[in-house]
C-alpha positions as CSV (number, residue, x, y, z in Angstrom):
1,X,0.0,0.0,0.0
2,X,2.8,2.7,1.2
3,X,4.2,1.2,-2.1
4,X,1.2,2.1,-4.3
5,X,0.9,5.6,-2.7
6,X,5.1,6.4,-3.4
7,X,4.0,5.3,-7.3
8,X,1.2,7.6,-7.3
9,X,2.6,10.5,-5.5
10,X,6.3,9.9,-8.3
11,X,3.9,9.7,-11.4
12,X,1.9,12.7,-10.5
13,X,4.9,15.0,-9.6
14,X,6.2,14.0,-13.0
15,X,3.5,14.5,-14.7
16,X,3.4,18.0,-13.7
17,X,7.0,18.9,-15.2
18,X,7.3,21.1,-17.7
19,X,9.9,19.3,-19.3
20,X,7.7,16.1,-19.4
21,X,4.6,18.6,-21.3
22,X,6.8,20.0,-23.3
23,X,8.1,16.7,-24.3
24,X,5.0,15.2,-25.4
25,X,4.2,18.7,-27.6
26,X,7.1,18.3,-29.4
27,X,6.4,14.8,-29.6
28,X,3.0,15.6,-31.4
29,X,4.1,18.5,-33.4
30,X,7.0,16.0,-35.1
31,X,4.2,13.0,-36.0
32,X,1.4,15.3,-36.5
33,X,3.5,16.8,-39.2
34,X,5.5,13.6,-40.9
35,X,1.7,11.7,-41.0
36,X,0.2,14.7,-42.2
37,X,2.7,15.6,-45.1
38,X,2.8,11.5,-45.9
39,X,0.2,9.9,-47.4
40,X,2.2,6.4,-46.6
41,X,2.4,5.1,-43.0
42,X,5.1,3.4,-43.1
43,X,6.6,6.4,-44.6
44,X,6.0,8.4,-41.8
45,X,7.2,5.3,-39.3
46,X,10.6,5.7,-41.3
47,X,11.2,9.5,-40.6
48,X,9.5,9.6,-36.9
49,X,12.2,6.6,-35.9
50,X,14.9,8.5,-36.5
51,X,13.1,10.9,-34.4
52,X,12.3,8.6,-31.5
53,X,16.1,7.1,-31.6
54,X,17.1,10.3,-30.7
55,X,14.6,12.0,-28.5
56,X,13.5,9.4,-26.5
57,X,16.8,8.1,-24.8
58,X,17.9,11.4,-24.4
59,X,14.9,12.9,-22.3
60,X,14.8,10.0,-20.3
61,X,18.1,9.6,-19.7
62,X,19.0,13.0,-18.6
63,X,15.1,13.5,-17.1
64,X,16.2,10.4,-15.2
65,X,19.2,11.5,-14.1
66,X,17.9,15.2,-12.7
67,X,14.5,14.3,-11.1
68,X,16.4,11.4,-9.3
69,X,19.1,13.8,-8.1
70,X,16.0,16.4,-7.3
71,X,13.9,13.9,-5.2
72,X,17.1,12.9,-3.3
73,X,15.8,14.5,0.4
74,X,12.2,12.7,-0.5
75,X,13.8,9.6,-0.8
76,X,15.7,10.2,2.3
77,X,12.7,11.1,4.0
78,X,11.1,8.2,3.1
79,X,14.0,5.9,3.7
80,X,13.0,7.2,7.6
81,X,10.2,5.6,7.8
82,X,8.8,1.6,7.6
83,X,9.6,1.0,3.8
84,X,12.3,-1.2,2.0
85,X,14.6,0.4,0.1
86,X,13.9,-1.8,-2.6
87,X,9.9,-1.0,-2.6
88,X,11.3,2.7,-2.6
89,X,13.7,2.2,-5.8
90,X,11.1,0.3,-7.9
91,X,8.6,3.2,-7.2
92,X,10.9,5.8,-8.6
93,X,11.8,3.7,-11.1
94,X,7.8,2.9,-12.6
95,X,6.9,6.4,-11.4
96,X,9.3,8.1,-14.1
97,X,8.8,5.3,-16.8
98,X,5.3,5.3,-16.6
99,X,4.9,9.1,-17.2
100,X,7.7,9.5,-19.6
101,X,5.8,6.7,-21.1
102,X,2.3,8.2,-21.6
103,X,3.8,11.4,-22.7
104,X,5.4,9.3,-25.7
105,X,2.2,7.3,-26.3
106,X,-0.1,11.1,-26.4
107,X,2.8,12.6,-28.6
108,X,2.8,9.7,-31.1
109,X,-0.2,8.0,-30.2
110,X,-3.1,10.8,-31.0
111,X,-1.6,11.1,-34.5
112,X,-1.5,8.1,-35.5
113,X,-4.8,7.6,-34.5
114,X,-6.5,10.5,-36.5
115,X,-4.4,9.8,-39.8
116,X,-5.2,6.0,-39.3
117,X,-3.9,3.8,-36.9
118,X,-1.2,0.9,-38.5
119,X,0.6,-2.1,-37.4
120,X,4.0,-0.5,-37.9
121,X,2.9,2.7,-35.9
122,X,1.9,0.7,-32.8
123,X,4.8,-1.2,-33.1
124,X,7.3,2.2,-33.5
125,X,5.3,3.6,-29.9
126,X,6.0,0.3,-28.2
127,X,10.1,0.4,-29.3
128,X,9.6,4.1,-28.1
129,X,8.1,2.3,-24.7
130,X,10.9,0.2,-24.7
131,X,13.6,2.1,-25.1
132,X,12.1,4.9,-22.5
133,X,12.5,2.2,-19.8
134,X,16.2,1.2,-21.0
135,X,17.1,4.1,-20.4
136,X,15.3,5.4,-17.1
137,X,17.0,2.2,-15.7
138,X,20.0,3.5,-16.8
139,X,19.8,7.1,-15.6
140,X,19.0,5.5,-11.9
141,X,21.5,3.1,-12.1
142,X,24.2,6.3,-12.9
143,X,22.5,8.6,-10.6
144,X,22.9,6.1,-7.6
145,X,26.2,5.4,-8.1
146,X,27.3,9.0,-8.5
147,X,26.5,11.0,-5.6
148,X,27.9,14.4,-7.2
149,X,24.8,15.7,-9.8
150,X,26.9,17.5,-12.3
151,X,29.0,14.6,-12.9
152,X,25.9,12.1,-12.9
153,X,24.7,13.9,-15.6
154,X,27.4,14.4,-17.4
155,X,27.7,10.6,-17.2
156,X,24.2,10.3,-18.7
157,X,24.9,12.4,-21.6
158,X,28.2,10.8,-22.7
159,X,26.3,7.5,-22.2
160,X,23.5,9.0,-24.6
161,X,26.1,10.0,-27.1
162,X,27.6,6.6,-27.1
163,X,24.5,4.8,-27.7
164,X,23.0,7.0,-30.1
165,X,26.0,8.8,-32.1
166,X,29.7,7.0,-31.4
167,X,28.2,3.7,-31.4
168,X,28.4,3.7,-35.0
169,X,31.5,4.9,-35.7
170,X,32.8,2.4,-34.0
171,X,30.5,-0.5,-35.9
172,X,32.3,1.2,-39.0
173,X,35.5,0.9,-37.7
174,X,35.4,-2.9,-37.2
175,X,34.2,-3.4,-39.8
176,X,37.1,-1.4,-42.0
177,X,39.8,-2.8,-39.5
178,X,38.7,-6.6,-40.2
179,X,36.9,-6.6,-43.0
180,X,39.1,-9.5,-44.8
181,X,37.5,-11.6,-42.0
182,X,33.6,-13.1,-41.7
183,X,32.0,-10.7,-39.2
184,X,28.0,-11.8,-39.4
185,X,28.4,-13.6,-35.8
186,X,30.4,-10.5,-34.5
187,X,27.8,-8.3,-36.0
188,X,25.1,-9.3,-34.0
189,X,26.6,-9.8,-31.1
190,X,28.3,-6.2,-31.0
191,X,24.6,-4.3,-31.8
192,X,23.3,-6.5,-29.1
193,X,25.5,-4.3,-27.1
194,X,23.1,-1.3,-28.0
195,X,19.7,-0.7,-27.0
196,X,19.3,2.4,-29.5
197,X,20.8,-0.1,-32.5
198,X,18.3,-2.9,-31.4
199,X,15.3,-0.8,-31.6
200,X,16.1,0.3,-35.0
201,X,16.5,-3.0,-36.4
202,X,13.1,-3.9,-34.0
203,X,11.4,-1.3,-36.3
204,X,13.1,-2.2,-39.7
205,X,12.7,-6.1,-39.7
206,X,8.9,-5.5,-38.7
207,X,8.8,-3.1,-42.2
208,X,11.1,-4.9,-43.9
209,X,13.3,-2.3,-45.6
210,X,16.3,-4.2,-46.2
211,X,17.9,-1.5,-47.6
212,X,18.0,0.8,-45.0
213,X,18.9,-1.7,-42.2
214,X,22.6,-1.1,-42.2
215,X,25.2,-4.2,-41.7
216,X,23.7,-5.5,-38.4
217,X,19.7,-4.9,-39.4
218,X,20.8,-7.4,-42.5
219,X,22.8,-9.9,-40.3
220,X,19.7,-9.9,-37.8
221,X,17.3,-10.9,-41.4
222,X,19.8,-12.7,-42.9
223,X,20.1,-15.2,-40.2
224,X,17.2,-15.3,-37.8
225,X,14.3,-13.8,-40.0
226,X,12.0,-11.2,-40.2
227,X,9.4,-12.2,-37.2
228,X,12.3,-14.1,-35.1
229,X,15.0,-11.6,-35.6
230,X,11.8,-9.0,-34.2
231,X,11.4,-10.8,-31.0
232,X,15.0,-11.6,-30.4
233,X,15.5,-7.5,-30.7
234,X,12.3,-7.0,-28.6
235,X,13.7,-9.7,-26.1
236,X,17.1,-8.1,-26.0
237,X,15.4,-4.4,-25.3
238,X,13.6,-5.8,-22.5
239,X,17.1,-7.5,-20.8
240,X,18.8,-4.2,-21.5
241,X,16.1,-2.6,-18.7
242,X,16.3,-5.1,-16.2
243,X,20.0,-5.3,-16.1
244,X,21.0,-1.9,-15.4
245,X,17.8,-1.7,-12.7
246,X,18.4,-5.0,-11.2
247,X,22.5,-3.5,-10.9
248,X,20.8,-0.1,-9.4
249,X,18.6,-1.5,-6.8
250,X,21.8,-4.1,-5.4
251,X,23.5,-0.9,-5.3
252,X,20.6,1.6,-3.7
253,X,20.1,-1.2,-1.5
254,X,23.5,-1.1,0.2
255,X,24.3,2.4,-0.4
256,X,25.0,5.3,2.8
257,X,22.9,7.6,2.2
C-alpha cells in the first residue's frame, strides 16, 4: 500500500514537469506533421524513428538522471520511515517510466490515430516504450552510483552519445579494421551491445526495408528472419532494462545515504 501511494505520489509529480509537457508537444508536433505531409504510414514510421532514436533516450536519460538527483531529500525522507529500500527504488523507477511513457504514447499515439492507426505505428510507440524504460533504468543506475549531480549527468549524456552517435562509428571501424575476416556472428553480437541499434533494427525487420537496415539490421534478417529476428531485438530491449535496474537497486540497496 505505502508502495502504491510512493508510485502515485512519483507519477503525479512527473507529470506535472514542464519538461515532461513540453516533451509530449514536441512529440505531437514532429508526427502530427510527418503523417500529415505522408500519405504512406510506413513512410511516416521511417522519418518519426529517426526521431524517437534520438529523442526518447535522451529525455529519459538526462530527465532520469535530474528528477532522481531532485527527489534525493524525499527519498531520504522516506527511507526514515517503515519501507524497503527496494519497494522505494522500484517506485521511482515505474513512477518516471510510466509518465515518460504516456507522454510518448499522447505525442505519437493521437496522430497516428486520427491519420489512421497501423501495425507499424503501434509497433514504432512500443520500441519508443521500450527504449524509454532502457534508459530510465540506466539514468537511476548512474544517478545512484554517483552521488555528485553534475558529474551524474554528465555521465548520462556521454552514455547517450555513445548509444546513439559513437556507437556507429565504431561499428564502421570494425568493420574497416577486419573486414578480410567473416564478421556476421560478430555483428550481432556487437549491436546487441546497444539498446538504441536494437530498436532500430526492431522497427526495420517488422517493415522490412532491407535496404535501410545497415550491416547488423541485414545480419539480424539474414540469419534469424524477419518475425524471429523481431522478438529476439524486442527480447534483448527488455534484458537491457532489467540489467541496469536490477544493478541499481543491489546498489541503492546497500548504499549510505
Amino acid at each position: 500500500m505505502v508502495t502504491l501511494k510512493v508510485l502515485k505520489y512519483v507519477l503525479y509529480d512527473v507529470l506535472r514537469s514542464r519538461m515532461v509537457l513540453a516533451y509530449a508537444l514536441l512529440l505531437f508536433v514532429f508526427s502530427y506533421a510527418l503523417f500529415y505531409l505522408e500519405s504512406d504510414p510506413s513512410k511516416s514510421v521511417l522519418s518519426l524513428l529517426n526521431i524517437v532514436l534520438l529523442l526518447v533516450p535522451l529525455v529519459s536519460i538526462i530527465f532520469g538522471t535530474i528528477h532522481f538527483y531532485n527527489s534525493r531529500e524525499f527519498i531520504e525522507m522516506l527511507l526514515a520511515q517503515p519501507m524497503s529500500r527496494r519497494s522505494l527504488f522500484f517506485s521511482e523507477f515505474l513512477g518516471l517510466a510510466l509518465s515518460l511513457t504516456l507522454a510518448l504514447v499522447f505525442g505519437i499515439g493521437i496522430p497516428a490515430i486520427t491519420f489512421g492507426v497501423s501495425a507499424t505505428s503501434l509497433f514504432l510507440i512500443l520500441v519508443g516504450v521500450l527504449l524509454t524504460f532502457v534508459f530510465v533504468a540506466i539514468a537511476i543506475w548512474s544517478a545512484v552510483v554517483t552521488n555528485d549531480k553534475a558529474r551524474g549527468i554528465g555521465v548520462s549524456l556521454l552514455l547517450w552519445f555513445y548509444f546513439t552517435i559513437l556507437y556507429d562509428g565504431i561499428i564502421l571501424l570494425v568493420l574497416f579494421y577486419f573486414s578480410d575476416y567473416p564478421m556476421e556472428k560478430v555483428m550481432m553480437i556487437l549491436s546487441a551491445l546497444n539498446p538504441v541499434d536494437l530498436g532500430r533494427i526492431s522497427v526495420l525487420l517488422r517493415l522490412d526495408v532491407s535496404a535501410l537496415m545497415g550491416y547488423t539490421g541485414a545480419v539480424f534478417q539474414k540469419f534469424l528472419g524477419s518475425i524471429s529476428g523481431t522478438v529476439t531485438a524486442l527480447a534483448l530491449l527488455v534484458l537491457w532494462s532489467l540489467l541496469p535496474l536490477w544493478f541499481g537497486n543491489r546498489y541503492f540497496c546497500r548504499k549510505d545515504l
